[in-house]
N, C-alpha and C positions, 0 to 999 in steps of 0.2 A: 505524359501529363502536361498541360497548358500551363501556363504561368496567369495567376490571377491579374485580370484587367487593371490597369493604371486608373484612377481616378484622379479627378482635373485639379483637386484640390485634396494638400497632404495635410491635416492638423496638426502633426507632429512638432513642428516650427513655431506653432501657437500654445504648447504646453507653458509653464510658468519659468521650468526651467531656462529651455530657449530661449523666451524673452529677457529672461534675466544674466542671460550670456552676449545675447546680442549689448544691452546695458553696458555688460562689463567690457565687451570688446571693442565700444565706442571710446567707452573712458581712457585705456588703452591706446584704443588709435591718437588720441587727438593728445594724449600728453605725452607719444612720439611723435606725431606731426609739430609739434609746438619747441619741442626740444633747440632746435638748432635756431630757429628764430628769436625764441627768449635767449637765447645766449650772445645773439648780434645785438640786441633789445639791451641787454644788461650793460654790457658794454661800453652802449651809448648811452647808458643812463635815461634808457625809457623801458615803458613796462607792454602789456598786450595791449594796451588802450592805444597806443602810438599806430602800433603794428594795426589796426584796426582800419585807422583814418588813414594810416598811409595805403594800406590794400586800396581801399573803396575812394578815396581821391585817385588814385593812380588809375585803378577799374573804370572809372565814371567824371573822367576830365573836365572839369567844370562845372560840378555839382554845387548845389546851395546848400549854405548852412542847415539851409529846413531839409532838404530831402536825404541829406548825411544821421540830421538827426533822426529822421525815420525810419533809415537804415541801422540803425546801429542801438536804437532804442535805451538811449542814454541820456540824462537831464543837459538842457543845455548850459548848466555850473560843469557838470563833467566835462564836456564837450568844449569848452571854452577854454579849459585849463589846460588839457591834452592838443589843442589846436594853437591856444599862443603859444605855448612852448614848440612847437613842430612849427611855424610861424617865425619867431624868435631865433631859432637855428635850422633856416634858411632851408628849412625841405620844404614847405608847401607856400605857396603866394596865392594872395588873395584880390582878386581883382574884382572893380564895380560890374553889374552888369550893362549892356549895352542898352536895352531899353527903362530898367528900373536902376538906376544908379547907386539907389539903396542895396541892392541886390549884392552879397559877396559870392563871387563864385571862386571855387576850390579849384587849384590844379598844382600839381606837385614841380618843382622845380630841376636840374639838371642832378643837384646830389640830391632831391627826393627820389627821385628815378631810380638813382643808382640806390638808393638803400630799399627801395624798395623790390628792385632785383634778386638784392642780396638775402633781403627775409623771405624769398619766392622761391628760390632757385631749388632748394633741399626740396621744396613743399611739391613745386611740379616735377620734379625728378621722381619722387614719390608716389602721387598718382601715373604719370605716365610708365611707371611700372608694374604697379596694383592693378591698372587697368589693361594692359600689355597682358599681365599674365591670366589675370581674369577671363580676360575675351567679351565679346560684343553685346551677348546674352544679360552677361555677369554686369556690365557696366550699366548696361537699361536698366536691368533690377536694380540696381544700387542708385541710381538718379529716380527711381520710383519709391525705394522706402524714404530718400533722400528727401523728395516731396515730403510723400506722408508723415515721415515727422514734421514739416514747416507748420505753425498755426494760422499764421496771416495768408490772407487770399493774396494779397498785394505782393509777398514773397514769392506766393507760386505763380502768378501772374508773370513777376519779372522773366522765370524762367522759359515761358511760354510765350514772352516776346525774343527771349534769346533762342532759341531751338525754330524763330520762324524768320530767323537773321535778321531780325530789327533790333534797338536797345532805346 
């Protein structure tokens, strides 16, 4: 007896259940990923907002105000509070730009660096094991549902100048 043909697409993965597992295994992942960072965070008497601005100034070395704000889609009263403070205790400096002097640009400092190491380390240990044990297949897909959840073009965009080794 033959074994019935594979079809290209399983449904199975789209029942309610599924979905509502994948949900729960998000929430899961990400309040293990978070774990060891909020507890550096705590420490130092800041919260995920810190952790935030220190990721994406350290990511993006010289970002402006405006385009942190973009990124991180938070008022700029939030933004402001969370940045003097990280400002104020010497992890991020803020320099004029070279042709708009108005311009502040973001860039993390020698202990921003380091603290921001220190809230990364667990995170990329993490992935480069999930994705280790995954395999090649497993990691595409997972940068594919990874898109398809993002809502902004401008999100998926960013990815698509990094995957073409621009930024």
């Amino acid at each position: 007896m033959t074994p019935p043909a594979k079809t290209s697409a399983n449904p199975l993965f789209l029942r309610d259940e599924e979905l509502r597992q994948g949900i729960e295994m998000l929430f899961y992942a990400y309040r293990d990923f978070i774990a060891e960072p909020d507890a550096i965070l705590r420490r130092s008497g800041f919260g995920r907002a810190h952790h935030r601005v220190i990721y994406f100034v350290g990511r993006y070395p010289d970002t402006t105000v405006s385009a942190l704000l973009d990124i991180l889609q938070i008022t700029k009263q939030s933004l402001s509070r969370v940045l003097g403070q990280l400002v104020r205790d010497g992890y991020i400096q803020q320099v004029k730009g070279p042709q708009d002097r108005r311009q502040r640009l973001l860039r993390l400092t020698e202990k921003g660096r380091d603290m921001e190491l220190k809230l990364t380390e667990d995170q990329r240990a993490r992935f480069a094991r999930a994705y280790r044990d995954a395999g090649v297949e497993a990691v595409d897909g997972f940068r594919k549902v990874m898109l398809g959840l993002l809502t902004r073009d401008e999100d998926r965009d960013r990815f698509k100048r990094l995957d073409n080794g621009s930024r």
